[in-house]
PASEBA-1860 file (N, C-alpha, C; in nm, 3 decimals):
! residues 143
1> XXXXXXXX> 1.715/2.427/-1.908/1.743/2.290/-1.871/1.889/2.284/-1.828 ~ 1.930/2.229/-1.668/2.051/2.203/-1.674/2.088/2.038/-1.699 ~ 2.241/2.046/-1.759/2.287/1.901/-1.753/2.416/1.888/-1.622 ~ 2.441/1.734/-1.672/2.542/1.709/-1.535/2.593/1.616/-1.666 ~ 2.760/1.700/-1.586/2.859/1.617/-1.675/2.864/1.478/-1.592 ~ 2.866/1.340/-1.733/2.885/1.218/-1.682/2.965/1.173/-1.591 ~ 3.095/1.255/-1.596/3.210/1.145/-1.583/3.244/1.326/-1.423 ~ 3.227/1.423/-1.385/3.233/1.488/-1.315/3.149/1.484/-1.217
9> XXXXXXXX> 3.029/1.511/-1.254/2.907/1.545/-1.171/2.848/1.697/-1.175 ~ 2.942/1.777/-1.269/2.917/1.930/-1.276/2.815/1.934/-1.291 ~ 2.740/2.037/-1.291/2.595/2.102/-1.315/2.633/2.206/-1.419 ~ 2.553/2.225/-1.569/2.588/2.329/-1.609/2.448/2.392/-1.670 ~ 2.415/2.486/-1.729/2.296/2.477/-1.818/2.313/2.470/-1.930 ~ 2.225/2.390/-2.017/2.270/2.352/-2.139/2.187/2.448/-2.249 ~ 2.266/2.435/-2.385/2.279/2.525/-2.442/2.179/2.556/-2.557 ~ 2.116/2.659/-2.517/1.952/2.652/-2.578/2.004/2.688/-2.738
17> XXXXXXXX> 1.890/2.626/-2.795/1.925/2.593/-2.968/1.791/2.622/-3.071 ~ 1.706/2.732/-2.961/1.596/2.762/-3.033/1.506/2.686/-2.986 ~ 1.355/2.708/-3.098/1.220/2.574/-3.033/1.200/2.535/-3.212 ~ 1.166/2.427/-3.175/1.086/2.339/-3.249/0.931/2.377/-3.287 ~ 0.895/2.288/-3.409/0.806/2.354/-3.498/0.654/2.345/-3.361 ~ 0.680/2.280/-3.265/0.552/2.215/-3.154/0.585/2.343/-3.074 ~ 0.694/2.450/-3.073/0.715/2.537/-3.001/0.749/2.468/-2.854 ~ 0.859/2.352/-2.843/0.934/2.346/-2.766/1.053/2.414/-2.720
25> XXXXXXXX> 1.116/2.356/-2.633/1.249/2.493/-2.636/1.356/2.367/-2.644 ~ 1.443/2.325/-2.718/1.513/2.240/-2.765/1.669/2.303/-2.723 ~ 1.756/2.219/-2.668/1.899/2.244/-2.632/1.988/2.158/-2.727 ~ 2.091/2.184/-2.764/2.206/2.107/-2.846/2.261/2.016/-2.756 ~ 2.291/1.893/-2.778/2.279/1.783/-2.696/2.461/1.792/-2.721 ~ 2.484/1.747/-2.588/2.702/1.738/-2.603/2.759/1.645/-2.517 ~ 2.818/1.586/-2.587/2.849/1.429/-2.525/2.939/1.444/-2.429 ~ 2.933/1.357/-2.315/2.962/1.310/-2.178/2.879/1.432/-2.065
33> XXXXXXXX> 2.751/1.463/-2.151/2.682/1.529/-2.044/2.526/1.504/-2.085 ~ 2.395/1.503/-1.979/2.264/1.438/-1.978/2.246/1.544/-1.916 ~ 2.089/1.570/-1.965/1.975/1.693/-1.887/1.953/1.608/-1.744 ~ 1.897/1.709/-1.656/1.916/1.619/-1.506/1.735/1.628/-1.531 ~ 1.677/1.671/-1.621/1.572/1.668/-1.645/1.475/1.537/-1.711 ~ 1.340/1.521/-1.739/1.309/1.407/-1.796/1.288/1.476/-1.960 ~ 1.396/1.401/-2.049/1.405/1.450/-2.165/1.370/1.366/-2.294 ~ 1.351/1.393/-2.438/1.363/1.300/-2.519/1.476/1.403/-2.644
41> XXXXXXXX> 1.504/1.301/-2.746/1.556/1.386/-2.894/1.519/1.398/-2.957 ~ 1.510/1.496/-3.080/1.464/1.525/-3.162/1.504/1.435/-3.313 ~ 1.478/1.424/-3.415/1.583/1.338/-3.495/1.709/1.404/-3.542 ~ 1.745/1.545/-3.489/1.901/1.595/-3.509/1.941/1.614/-3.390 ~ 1.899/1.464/-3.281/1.959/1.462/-3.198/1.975/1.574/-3.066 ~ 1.929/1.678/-3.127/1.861/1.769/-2.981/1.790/1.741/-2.893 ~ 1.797/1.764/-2.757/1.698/1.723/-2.666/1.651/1.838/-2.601 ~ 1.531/1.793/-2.546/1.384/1.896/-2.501/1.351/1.785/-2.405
49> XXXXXXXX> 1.269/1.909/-2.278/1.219/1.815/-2.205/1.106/1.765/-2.219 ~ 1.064/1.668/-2.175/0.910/1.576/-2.215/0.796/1.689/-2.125 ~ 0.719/1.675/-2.192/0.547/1.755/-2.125/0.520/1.653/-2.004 ~ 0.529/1.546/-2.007/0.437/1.453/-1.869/0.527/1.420/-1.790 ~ 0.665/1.503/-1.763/0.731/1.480/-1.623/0.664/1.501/-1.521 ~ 0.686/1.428/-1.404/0.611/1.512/-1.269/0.671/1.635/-1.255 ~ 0.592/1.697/-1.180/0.612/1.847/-1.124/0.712/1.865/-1.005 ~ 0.824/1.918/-1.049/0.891/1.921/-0.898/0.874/1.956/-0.762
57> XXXXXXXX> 0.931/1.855/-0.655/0.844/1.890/-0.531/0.872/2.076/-0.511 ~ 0.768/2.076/-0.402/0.824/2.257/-0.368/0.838/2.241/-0.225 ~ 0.850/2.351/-0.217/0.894/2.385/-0.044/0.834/2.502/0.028 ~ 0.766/2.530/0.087/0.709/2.678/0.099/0.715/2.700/0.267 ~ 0.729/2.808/0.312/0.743/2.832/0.439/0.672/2.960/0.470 ~ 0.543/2.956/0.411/0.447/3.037/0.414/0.350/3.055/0.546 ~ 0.351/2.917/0.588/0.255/2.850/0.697/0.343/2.819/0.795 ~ 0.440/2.771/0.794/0.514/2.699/0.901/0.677/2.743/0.862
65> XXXXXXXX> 0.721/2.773/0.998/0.845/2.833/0.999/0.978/2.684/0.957 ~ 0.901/2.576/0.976/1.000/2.427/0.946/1.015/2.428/0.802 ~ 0.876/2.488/0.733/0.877/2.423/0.558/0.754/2.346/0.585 ~ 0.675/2.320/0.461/0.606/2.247/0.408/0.628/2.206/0.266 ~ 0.625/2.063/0.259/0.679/2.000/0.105/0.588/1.970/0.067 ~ 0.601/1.953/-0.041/0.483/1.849/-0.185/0.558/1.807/-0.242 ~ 0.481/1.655/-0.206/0.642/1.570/-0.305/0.513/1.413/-0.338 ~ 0.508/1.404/-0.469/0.438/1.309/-0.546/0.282/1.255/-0.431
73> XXXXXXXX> 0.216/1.392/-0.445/0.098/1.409/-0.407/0.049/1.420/-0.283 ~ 0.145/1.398/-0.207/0.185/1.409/-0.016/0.219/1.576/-0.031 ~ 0.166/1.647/0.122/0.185/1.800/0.162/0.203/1.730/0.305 ~ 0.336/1.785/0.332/0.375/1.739/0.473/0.454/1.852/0.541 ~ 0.403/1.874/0.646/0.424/1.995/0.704/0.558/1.966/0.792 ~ 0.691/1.979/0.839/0.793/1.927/0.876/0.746/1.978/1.030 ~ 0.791/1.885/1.113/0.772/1.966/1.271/0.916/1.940/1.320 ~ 1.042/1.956/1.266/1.187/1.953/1.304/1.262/2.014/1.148
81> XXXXXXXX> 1.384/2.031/1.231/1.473/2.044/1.098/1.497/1.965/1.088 ~ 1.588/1.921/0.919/1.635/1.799/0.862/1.751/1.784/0.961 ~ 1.809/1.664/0.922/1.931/1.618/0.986/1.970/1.499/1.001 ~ 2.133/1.500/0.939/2.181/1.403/0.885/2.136/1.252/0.957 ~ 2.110/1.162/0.865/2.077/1.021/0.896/2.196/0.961/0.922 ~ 2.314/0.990/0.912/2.406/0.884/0.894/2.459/0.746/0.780 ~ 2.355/0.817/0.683/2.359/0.672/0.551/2.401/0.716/0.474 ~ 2.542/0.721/0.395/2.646/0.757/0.356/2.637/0.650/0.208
89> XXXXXXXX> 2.615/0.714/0.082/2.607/0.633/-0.056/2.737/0.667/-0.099 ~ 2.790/0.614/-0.206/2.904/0.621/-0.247/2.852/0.687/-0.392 ~ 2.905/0.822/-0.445/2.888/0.873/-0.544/2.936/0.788/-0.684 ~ 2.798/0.756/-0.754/2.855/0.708/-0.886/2.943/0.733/-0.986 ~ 2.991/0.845/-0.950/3.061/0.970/-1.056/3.190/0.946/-1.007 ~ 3.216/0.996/-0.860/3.380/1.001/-0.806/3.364/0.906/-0.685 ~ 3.493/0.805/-0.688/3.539/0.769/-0.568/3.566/0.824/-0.475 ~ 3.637/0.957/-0.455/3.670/1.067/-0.373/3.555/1.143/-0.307
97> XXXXXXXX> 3.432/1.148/-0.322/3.281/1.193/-0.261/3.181/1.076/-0.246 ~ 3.060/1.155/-0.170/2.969/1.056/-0.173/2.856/1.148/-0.123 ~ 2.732/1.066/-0.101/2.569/1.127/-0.090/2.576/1.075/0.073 ~ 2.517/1.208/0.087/2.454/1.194/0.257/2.312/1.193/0.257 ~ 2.257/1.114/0.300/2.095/1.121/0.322/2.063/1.192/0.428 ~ 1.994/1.255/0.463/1.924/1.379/0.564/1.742/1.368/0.572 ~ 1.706/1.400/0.722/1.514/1.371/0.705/1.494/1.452/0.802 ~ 1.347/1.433/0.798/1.316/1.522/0.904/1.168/1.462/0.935
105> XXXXXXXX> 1.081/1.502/1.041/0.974/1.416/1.039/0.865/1.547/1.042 ~ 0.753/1.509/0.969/0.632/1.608/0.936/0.507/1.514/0.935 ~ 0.413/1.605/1.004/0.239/1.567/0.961/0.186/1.599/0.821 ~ 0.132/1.496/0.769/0.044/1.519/0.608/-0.092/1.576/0.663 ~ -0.089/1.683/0.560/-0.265/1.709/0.591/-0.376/1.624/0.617 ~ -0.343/1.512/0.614/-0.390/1.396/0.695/-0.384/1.369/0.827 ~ -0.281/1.454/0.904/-0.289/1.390/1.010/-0.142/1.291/1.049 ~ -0.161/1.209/0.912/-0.041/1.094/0.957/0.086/1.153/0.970
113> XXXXXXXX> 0.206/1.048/1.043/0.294/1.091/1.057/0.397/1.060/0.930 ~ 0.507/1.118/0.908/0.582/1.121/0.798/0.685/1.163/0.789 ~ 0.801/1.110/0.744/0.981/1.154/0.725/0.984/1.125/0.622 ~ 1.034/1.245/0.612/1.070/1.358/0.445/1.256/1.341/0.425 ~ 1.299/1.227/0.317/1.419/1.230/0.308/1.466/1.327/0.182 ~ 1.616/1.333/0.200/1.660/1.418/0.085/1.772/1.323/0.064 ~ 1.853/1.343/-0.076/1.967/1.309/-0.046/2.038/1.432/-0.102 ~ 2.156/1.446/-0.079/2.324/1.605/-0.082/2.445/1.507/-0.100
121> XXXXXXXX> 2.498/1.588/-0.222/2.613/1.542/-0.289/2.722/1.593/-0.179 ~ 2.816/1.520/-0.078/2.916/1.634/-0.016/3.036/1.615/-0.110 ~ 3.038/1.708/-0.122/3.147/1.787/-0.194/3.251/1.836/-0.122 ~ 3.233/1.829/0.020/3.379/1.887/0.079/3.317/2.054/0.076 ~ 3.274/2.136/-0.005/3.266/2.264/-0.022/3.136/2.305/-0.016 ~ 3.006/2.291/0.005/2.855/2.283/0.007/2.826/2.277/0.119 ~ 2.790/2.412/0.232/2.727/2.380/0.337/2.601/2.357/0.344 ~ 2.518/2.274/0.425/2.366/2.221/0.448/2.243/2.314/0.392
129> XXXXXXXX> 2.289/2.453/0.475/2.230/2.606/0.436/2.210/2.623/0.264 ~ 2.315/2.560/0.196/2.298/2.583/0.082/2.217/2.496/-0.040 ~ 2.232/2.372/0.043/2.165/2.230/-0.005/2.048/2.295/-0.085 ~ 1.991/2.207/-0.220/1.864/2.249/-0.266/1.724/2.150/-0.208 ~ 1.652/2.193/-0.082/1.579/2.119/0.000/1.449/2.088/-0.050 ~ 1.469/2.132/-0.186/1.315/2.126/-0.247/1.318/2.013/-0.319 ~ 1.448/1.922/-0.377/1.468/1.808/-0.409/1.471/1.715/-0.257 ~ 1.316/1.681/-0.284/1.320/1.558/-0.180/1.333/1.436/-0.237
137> XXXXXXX> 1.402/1.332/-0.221/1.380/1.213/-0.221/1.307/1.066/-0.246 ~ 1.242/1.095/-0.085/1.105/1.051/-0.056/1.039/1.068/0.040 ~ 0.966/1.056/0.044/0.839/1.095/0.162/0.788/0.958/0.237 ~ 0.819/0.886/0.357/0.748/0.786/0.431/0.660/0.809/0.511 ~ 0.530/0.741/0.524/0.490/0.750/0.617/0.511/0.635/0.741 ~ 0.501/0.700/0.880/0.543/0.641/0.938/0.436/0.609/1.047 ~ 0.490/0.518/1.171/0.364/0.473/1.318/0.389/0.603/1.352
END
């Protein structure tokens, strides 16, 4: 499980503390940092992640040289690369950064049409290439 420091935005992995008697895998919980995961505590305050999170989207480029995603029950095959939208969020963490939104447009095994957003922390230091593209966003369908 990784966490993200509150007040930074770091990514770190947090610090495994054994499993629980259910044979969970339980981390030592450390203040001004949260699992980026869907988690609960234990009553000594350890946290583990919950069993009924959704499944993270994937990305596979098995079939199609663009990518194909799965993202909350949609398989959308991309027919472009992503690329920046221009919608610029202001990072909750630092005044000094912010979130770039990025899409791309793909057919669902349906047929329909569809733009696949992401959002990327810029950091000043993170090129696109490196972005993690398997965290999508959301998925629209579109005319």
């Amino acid at each position: 499980m990784d966490c993200r420091n509150l007040t930074t935005g770091e990514i770190a992995p947090g610090h495994r503390n054994g499993t629980d008697d259910e044979g969970r895998v339980i981390y030592q919980r450390v203040a001004g940092w949260e699992p980026t995961v869907a988690y609960d505590c234990d009553e000594d305050g350890n946290w583990f992640e919950v069993d009924d999170q959704m499944p993270a989207p994937e990305i596979s480029y098995a079939n199609n040289p663009m990518g194909t995603i799965k993202h909350d029950g949609l398989v959308v095959d991309l027919i472009e690369q992503a690329e920046p939208t221009s919608r610029l969020l202001p990072d909750p963490l630092r005044a000094d950064r912010y979130v770039e939104e990025w899409s791309a447009r793909g057919k669902t095994t349906d047929g329909l049409n569809a733009r696949v957003y992401w959002l990327h922390l810029d950091d000043g230091e993170t090129l696109p290439e490196d972005y993690d593209w398997s965290d999508v966003d959301r998925v629209e369908i579109v005319d």
